[in-house]
mmCIF file as gemmi writes it, N, C-alpha and C atoms, coordinates in Angstrom:
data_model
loop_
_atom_site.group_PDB
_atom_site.id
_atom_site.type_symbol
_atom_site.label_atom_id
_atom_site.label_alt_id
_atom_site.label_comp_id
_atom_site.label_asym_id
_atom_site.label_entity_id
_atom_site.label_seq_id
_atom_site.pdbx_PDB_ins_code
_atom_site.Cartn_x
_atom_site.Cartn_y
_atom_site.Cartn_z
_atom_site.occupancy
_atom_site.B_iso_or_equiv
_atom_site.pdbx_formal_charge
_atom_site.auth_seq_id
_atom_site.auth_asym_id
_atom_site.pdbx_PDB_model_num
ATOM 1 N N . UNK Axp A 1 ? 20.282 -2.876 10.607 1 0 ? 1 A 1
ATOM 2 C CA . UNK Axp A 1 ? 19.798 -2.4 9.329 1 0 ? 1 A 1
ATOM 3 C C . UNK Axp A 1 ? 18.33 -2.794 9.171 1 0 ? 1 A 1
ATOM 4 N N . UNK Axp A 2 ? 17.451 -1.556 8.604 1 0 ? 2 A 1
ATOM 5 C CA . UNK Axp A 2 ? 16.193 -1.872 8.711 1 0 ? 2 A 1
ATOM 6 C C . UNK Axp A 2 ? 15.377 -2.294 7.098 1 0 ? 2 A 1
ATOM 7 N N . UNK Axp A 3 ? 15.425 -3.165 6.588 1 0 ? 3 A 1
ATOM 8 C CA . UNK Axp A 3 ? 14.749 -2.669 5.114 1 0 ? 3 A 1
ATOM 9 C C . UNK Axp A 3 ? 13.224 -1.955 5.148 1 0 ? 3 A 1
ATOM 10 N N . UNK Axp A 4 ? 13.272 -1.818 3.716 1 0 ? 4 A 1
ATOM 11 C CA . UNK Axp A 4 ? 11.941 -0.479 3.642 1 0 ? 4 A 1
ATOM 12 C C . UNK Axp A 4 ? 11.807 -1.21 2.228 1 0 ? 4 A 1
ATOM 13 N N . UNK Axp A 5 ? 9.949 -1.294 1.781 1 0 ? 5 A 1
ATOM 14 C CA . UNK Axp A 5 ? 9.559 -2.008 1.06 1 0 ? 5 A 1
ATOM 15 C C . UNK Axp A 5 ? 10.165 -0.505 -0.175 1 0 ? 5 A 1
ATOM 16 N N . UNK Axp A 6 ? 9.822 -1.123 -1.541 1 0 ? 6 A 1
ATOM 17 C CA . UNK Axp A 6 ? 9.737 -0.331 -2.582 1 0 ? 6 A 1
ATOM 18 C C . UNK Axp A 6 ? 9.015 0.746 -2.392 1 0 ? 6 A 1
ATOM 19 N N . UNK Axp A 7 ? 8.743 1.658 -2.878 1 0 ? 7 A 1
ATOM 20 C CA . UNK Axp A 7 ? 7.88 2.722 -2.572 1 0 ? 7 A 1
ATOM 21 C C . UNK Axp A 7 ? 6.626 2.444 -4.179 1 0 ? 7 A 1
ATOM 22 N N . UNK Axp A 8 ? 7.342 2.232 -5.619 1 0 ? 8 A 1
ATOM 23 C CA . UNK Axp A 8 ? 6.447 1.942 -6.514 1 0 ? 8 A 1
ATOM 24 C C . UNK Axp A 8 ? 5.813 0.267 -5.935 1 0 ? 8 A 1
ATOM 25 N N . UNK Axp A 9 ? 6.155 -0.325 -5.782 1 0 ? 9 A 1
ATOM 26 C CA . UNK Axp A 9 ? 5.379 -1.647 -5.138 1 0 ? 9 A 1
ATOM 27 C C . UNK Axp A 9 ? 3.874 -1.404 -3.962 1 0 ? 9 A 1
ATOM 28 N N . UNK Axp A 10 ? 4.783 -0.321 -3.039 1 0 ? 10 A 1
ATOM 29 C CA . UNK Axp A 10 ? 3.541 0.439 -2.152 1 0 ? 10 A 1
ATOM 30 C C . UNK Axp A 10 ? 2.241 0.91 -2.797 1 0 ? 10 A 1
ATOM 31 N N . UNK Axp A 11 ? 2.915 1.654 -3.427 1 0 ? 11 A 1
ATOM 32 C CA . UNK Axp A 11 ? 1.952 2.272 -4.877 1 0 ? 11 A 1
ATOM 33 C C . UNK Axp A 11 ? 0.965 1.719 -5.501 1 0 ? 11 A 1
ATOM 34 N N . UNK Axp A 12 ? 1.559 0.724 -5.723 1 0 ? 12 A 1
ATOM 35 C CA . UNK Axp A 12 ? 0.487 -0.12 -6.925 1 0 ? 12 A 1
ATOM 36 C C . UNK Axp A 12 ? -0.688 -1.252 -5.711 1 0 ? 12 A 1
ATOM 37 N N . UNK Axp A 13 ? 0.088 -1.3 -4.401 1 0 ? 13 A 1
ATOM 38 C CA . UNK Axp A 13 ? -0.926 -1.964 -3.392 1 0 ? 13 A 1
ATOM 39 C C . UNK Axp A 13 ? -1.911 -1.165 -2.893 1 0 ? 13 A 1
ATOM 40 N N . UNK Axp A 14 ? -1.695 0.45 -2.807 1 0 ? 14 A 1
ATOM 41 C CA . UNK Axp A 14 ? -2.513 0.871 -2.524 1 0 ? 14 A 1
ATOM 42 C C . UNK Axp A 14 ? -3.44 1.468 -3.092 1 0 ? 14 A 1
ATOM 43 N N . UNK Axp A 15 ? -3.042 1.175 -4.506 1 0 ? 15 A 1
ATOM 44 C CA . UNK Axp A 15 ? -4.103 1.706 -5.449 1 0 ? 15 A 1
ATOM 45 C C . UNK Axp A 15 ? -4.746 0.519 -5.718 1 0 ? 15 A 1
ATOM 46 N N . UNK Axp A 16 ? -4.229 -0.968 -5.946 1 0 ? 16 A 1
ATOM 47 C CA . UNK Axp A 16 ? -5.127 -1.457 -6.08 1 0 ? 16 A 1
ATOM 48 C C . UNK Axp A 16 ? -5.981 -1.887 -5.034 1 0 ? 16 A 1
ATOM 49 N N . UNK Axp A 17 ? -5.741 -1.473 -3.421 1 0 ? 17 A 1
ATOM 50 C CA . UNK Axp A 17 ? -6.867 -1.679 -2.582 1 0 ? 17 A 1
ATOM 51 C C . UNK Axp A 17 ? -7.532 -0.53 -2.887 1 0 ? 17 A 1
ATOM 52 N N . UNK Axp A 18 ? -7.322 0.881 -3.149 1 0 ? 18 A 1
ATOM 53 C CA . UNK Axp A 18 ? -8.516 1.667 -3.184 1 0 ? 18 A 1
ATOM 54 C C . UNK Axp A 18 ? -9.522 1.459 -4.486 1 0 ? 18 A 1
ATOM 55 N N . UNK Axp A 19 ? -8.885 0.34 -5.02 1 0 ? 19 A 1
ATOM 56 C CA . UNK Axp A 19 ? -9.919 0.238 -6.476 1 0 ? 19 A 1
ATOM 57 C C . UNK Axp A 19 ? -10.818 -0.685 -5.817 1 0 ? 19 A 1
ATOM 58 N N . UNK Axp A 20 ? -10.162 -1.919 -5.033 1 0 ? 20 A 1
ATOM 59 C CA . UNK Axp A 20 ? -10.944 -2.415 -4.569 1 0 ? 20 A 1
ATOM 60 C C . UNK Axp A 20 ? -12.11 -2.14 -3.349 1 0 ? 20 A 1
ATOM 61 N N . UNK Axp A 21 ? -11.635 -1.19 -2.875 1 0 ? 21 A 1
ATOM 62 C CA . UNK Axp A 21 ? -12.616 -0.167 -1.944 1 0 ? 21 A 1
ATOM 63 C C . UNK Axp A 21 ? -13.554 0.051 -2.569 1 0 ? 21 A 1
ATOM 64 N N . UNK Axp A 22 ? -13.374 0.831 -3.52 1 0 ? 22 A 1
ATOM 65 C CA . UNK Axp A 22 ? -14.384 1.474 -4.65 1 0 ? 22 A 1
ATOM 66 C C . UNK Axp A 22 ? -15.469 0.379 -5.32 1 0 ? 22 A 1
ATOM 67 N N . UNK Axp A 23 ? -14.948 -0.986 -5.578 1 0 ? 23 A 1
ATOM 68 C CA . UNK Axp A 23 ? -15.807 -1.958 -5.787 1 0 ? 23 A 1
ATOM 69 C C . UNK Axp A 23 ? -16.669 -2.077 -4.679 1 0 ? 23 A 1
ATOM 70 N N . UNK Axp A 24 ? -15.975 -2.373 -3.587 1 0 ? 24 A 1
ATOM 71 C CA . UNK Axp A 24 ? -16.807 -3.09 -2.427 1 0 ? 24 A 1
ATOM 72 C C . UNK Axp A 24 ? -17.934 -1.882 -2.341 1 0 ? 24 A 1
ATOM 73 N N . UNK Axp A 25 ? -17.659 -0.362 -2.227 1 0 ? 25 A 1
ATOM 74 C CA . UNK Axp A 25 ? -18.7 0.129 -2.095 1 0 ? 25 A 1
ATOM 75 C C . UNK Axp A 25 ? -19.648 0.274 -3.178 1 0 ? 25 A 1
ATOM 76 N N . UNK Axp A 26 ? -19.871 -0.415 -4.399 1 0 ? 26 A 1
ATOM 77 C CA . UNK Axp A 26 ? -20.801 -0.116 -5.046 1 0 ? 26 A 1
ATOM 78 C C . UNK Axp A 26 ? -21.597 -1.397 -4.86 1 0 ? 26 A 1
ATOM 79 N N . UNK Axp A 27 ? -21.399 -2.266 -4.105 1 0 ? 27 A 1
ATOM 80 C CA . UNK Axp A 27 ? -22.208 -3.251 -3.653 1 0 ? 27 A 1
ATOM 81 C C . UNK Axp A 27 ? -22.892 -2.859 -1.955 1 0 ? 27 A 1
ATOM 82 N N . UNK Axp A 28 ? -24.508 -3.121 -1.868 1 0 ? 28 A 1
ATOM 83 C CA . UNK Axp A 28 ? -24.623 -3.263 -0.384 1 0 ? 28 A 1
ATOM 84 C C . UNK Axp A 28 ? -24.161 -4.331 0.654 1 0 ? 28 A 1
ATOM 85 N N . UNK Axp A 29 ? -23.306 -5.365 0.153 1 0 ? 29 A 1
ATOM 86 C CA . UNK Axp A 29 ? -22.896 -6.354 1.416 1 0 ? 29 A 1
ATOM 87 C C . UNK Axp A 29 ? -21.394 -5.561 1.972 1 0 ? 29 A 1
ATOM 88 N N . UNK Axp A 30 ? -20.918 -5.586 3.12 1 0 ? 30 A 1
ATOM 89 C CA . UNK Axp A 30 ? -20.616 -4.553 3.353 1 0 ? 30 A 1
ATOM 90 C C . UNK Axp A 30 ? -19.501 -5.869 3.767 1 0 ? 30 A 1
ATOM 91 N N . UNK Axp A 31 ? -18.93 -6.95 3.439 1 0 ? 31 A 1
ATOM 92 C CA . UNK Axp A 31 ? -17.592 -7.873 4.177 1 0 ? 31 A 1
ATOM 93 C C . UNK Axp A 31 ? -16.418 -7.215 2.74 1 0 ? 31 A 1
ATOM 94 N N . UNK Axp A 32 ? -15.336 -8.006 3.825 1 0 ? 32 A 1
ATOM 95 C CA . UNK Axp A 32 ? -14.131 -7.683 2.835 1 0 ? 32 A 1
ATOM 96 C C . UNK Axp A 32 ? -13.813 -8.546 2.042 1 0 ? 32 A 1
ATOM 97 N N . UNK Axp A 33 ? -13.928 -8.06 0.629 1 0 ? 33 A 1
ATOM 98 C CA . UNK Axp A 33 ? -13.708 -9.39 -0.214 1 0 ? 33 A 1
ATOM 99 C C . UNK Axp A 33 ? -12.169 -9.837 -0.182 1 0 ? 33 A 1
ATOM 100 N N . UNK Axp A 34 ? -11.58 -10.967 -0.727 1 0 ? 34 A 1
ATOM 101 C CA . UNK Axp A 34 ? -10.572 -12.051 -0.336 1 0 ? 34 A 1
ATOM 102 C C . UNK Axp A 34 ? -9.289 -10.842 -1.036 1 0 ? 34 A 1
ATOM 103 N N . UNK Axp A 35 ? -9.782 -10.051 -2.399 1 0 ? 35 A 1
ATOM 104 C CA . UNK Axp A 35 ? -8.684 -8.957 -2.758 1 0 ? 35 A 1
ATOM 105 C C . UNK Axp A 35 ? -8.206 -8.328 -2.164 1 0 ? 35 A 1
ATOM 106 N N . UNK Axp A 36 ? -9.166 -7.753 -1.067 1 0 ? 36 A 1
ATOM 107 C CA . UNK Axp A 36 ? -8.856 -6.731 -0.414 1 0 ? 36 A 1
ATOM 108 C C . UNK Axp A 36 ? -8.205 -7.124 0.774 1 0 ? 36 A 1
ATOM 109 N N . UNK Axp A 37 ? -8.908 -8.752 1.38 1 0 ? 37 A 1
ATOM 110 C CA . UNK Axp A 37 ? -7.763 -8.65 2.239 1 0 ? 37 A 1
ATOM 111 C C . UNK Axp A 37 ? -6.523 -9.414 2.172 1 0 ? 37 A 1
ATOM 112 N N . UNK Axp A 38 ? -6.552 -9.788 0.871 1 0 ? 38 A 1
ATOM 113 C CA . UNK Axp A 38 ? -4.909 -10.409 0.686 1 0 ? 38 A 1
ATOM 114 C C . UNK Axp A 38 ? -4.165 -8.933 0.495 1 0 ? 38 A 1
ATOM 115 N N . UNK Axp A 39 ? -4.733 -7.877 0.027 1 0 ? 39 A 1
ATOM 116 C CA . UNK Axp A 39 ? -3.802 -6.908 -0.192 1 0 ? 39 A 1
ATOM 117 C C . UNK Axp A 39 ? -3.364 -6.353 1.126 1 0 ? 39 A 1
ATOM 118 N N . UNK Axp A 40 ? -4.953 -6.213 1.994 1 0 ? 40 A 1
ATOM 119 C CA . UNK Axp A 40 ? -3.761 -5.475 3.698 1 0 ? 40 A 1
ATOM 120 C C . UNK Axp A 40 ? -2.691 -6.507 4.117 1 0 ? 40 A 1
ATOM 121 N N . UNK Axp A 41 ? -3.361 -7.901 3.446 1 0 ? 41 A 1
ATOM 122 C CA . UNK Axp A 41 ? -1.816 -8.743 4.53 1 0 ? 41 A 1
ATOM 123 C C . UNK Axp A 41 ? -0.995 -8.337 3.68 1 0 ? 41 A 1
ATOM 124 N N . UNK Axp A 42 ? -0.604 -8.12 2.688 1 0 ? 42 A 1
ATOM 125 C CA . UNK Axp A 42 ? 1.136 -7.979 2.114 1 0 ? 42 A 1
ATOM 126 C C . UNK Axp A 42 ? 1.169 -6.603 2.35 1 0 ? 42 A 1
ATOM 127 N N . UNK Axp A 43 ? 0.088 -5.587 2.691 1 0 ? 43 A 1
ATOM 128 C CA . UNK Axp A 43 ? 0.996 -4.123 3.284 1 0 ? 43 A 1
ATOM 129 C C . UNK Axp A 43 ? 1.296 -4.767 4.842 1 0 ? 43 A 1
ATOM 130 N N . UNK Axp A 44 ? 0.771 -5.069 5.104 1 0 ? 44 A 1
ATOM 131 C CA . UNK Axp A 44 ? 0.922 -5.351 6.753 1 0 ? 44 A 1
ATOM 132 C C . UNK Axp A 44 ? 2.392 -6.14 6.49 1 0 ? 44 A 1
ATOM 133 N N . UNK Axp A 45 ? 2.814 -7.118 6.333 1 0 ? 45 A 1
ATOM 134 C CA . UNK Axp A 45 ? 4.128 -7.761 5.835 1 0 ? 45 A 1
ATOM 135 C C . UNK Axp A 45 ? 5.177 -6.588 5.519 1 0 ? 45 A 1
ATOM 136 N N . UNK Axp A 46 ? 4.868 -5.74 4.11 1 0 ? 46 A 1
ATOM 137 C CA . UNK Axp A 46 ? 5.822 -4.864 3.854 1 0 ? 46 A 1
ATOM 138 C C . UNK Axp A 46 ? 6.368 -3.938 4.622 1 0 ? 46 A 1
ATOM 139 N N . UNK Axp A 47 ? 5.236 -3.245 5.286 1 0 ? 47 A 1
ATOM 140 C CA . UNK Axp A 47 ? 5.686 -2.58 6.124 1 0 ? 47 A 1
ATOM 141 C C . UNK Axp A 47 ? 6.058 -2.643 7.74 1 0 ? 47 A 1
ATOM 142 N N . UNK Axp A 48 ? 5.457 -4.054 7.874 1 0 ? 48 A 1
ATOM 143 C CA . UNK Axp A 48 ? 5.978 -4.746 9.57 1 0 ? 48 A 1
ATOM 144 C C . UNK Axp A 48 ? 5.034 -4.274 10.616 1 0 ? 48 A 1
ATOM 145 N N . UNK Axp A 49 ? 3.499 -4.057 10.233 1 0 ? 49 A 1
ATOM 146 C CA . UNK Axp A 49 ? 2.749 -3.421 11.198 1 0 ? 49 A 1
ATOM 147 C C . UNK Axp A 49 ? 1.523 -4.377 11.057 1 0 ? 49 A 1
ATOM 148 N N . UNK Axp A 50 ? 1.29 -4.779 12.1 1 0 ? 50 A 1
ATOM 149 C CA . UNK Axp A 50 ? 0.202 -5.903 12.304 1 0 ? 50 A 1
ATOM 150 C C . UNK Axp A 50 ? -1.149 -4.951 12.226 1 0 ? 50 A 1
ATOM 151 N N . UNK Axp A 51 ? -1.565 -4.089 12.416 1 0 ? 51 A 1
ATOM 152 C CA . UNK Axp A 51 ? -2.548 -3.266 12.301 1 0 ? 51 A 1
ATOM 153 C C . UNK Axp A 51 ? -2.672 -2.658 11.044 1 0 ? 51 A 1
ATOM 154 N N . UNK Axp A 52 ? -3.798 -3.353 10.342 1 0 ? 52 A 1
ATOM 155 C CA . UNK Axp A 52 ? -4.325 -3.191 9.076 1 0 ? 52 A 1
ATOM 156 C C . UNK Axp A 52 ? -4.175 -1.631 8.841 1 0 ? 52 A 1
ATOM 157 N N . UNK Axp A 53 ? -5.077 -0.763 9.223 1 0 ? 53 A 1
ATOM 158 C CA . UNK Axp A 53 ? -4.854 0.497 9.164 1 0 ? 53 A 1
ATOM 159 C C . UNK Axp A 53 ? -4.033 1.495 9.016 1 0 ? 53 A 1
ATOM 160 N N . UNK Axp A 54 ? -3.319 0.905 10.525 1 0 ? 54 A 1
ATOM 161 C CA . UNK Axp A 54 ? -2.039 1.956 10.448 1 0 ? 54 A 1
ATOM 162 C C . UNK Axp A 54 ? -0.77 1.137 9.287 1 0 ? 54 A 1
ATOM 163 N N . UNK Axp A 55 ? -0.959 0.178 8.854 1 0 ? 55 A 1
ATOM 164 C CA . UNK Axp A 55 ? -0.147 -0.387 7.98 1 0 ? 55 A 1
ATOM 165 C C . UNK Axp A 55 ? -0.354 0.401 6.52 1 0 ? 55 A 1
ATOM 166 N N . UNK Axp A 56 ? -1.663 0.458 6.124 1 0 ? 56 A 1
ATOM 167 C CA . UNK Axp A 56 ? -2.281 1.117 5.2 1 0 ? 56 A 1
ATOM 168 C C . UNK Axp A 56 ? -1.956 2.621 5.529 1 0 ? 56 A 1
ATOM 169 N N . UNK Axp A 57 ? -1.753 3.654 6.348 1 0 ? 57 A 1
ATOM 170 C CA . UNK Axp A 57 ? -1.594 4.634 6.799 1 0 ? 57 A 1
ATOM 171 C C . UNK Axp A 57 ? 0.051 4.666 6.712 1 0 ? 57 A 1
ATOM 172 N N . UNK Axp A 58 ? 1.203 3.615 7.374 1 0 ? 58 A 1
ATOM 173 C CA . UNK Axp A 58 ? 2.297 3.683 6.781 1 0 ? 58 A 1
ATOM 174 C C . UNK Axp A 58 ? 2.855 3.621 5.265 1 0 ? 58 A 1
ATOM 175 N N . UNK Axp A 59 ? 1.741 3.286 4.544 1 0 ? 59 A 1
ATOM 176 C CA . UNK Axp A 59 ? 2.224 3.153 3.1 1 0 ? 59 A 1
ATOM 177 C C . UNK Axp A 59 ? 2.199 4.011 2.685 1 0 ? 59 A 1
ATOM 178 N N . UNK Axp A 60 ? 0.506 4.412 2.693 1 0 ? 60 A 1
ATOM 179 C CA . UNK Axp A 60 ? 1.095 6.023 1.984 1 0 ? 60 A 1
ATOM 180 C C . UNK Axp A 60 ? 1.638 6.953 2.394 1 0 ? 60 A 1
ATOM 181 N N . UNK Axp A 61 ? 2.369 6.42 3.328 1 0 ? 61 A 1
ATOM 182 C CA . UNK Axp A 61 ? 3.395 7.835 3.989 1 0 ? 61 A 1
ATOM 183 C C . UNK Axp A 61 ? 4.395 7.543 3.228 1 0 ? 61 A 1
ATOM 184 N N . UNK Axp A 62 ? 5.143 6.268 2.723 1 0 ? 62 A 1
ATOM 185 C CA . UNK Axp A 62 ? 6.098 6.155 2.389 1 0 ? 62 A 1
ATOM 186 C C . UNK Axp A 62 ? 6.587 6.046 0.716 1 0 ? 62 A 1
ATOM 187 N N . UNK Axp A 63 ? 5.111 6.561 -0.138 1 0 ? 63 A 1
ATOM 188 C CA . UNK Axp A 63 ? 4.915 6.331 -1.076 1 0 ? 63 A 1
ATOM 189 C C . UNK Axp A 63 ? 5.438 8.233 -1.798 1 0 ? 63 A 1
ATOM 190 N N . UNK Axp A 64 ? 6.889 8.405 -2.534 1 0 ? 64 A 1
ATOM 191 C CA . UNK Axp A 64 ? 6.99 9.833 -2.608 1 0 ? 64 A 1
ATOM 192 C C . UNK Axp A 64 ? 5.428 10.238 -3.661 1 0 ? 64 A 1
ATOM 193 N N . UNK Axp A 65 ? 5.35 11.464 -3.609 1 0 ? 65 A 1
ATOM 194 C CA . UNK Axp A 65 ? 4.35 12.625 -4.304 1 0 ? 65 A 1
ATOM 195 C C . UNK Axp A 65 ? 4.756 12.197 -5.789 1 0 ? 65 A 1
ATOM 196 N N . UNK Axp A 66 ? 3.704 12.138 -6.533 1 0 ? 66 A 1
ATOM 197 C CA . UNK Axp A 66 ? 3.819 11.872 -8.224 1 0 ? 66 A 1
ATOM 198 C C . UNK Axp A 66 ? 4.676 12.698 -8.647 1 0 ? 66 A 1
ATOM 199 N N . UNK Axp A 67 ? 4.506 13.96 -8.51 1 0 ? 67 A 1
ATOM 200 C CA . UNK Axp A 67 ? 5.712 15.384 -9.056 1 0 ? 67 A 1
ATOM 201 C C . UNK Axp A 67 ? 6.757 15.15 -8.994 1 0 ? 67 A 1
ATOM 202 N N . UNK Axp A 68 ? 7.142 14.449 -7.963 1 0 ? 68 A 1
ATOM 203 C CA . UNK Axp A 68 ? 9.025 13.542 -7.937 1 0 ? 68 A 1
ATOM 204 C C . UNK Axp A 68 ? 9.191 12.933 -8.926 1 0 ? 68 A 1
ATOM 205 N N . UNK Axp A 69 ? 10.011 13.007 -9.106 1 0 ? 69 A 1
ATOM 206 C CA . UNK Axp A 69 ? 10.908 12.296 -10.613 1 0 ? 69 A 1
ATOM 207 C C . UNK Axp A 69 ? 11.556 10.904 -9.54 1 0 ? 69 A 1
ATOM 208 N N . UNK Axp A 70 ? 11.433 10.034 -10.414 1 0 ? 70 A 1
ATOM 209 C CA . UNK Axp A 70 ? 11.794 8.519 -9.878 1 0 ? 70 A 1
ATOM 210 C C . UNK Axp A 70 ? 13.287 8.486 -9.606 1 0 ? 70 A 1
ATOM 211 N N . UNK Axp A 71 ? 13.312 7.805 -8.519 1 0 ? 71 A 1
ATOM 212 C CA . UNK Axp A 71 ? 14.937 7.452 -8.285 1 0 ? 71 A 1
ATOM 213 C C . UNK Axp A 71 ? 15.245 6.412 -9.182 1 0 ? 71 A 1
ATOM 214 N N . UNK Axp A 72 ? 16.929 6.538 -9.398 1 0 ? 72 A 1
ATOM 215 C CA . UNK Axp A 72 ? 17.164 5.729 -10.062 1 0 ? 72 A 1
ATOM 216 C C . UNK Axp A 72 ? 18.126 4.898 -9.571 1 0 ? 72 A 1
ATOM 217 N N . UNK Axp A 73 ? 17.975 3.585 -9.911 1 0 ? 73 A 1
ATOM 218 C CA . UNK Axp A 73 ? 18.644 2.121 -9.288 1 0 ? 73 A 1
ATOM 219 C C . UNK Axp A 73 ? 19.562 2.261 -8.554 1 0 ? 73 A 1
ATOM 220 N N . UNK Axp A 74 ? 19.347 2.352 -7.05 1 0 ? 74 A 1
ATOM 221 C CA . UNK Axp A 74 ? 21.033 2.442 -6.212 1 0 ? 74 A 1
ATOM 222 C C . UNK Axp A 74 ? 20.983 3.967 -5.488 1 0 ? 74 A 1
ATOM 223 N N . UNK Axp A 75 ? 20.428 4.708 -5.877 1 0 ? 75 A 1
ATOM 224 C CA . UNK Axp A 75 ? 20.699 6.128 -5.138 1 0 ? 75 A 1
ATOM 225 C C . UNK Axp A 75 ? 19.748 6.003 -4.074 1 0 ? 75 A 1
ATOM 226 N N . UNK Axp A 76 ? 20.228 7.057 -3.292 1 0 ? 76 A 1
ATOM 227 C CA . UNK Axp A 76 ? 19.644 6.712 -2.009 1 0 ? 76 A 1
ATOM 228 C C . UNK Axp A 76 ? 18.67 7.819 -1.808 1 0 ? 76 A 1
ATOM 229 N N . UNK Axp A 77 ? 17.74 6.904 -1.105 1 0 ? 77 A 1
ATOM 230 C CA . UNK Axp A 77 ? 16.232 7.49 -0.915 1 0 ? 77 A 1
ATOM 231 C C . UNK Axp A 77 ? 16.347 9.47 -0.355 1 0 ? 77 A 1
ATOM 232 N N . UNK Axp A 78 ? 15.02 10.1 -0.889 1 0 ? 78 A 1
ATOM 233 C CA . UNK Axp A 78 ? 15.497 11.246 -0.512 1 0 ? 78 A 1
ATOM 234 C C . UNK Axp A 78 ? 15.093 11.465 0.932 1 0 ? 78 A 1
């Protein structure tokens, strides 16, 4: 049996790294601030992929489309 992180938990990590993206680029020092990379380590954790990127690239795969109506407690993923 494999678990699979939340999908709203995914959500809210990857929005708040792209907010934090959005910060970092309105500054010219170009390092990763400590937000941003505590946030790839807990996608990297959630989703079990040591590669920042493709970890970040597995999330939002696994994150359904806003237009979906939310599952509810216990039913199984679509």
């Amino acid at each position: 049996m494999r678990l699979q992180a939340d999908p709203e938990i995914l959500r809210e990590l990857v929005n708040r790294y792209d907010q934090l993206q959005s910060l970092d680029a309105s500054y010219l020092d170009c390092t990763v601030t400590p937000g941003t990379e505590g946030t790839l380590y807990t996608l990297c954790i959630l989703t079990g992929i040591r590669d920042e990127s493709k970890a970040l690239a597995a999330a939002r795969s696994l994150i359904p489309s806003p237009d979906l109506p939310p599952r509810s407690p216990g039913s199984p993923p679509a």
